[in-house]
C-alpha positions as CSV (number, residue, x, y, z in Angstrom):
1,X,112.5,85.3,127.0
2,X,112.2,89.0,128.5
3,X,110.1,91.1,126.7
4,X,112.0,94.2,124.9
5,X,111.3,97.6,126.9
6,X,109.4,99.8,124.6
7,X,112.0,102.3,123.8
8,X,114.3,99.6,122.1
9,X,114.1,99.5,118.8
10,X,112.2,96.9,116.7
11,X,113.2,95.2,112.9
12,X,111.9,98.1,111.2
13,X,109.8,100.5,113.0
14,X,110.6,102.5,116.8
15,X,108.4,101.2,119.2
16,X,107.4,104.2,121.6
17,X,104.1,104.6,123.3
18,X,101.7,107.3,121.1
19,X,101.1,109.0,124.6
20,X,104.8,110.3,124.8
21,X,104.4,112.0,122.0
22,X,105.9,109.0,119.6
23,X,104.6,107.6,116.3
24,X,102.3,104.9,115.3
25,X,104.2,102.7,112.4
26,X,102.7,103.1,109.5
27,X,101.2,99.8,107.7
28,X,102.6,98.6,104.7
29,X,100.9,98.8,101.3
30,X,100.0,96.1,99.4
31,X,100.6,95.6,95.6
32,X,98.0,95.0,93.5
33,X,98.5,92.8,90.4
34,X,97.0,94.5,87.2
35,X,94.5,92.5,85.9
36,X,93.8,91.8,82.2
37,X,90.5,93.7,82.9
38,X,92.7,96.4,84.1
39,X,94.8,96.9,81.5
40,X,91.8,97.1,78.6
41,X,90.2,99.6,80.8
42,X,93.3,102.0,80.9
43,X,93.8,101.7,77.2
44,X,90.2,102.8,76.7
45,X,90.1,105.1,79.0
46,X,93.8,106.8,77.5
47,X,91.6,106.5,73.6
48,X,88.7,108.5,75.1
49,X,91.2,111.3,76.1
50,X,90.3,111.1,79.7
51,X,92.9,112.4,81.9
52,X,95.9,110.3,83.9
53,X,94.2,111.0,87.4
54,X,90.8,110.2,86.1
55,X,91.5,107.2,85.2
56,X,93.3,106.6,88.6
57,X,90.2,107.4,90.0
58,X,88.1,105.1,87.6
59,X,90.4,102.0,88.7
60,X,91.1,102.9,92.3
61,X,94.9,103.0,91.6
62,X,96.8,106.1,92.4
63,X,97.9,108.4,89.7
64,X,101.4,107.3,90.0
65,X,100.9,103.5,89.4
66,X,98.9,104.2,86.3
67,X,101.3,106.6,84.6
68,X,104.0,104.3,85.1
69,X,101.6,101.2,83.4
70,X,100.7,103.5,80.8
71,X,104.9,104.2,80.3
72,X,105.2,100.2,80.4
73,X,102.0,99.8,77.6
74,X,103.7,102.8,75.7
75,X,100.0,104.3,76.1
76,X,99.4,108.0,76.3
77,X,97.3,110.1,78.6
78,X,99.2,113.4,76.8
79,X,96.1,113.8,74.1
80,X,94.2,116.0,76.4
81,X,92.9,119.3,75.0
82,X,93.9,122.2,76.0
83,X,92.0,125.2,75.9
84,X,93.8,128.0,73.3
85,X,94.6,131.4,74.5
């Protein structure tokens, strides 16, 4: 079986060398299951009023992930503080 030329397109990504001014594909994410740890550490952190990106921080999850478990778990990071004019 011939081998594709480099300019031909592949599945999902366009293979082109990096040296013509073409792309490296980017790798795919993996999910991460939440864990039952997980969880009890993002309801305590959301009781201890500590902010949605915080927490993201905390457990190494990005801020988007954990506001949409906290949406699932009908928890709220919204208790926050706000300084009063």
């Amino acid at each position: 079986m011939a081998r594709p030329d480099r300019e031909q397109s592949c599945s999902r990504v366009m293979m082109r060398p990096f040296s013509e001014g073409g792309y490296m594909a980017k790798a795919r994410r993996k999910l991460v299951a939440w864990l039952k740890d997980d969880v009890k550490n993002l309801r305590s952190f959301a009781k201890s009023r500590l902010s949605g990106t915080q927490a993201a921080k905390k457990l190494k999850r990005t801020p988007g992930a954990v506001a949409q478990k906290a949406m699932k778990l009908k928890v709220s990071f919204r208790s926050v503080k706000r300084k009063q004019a």
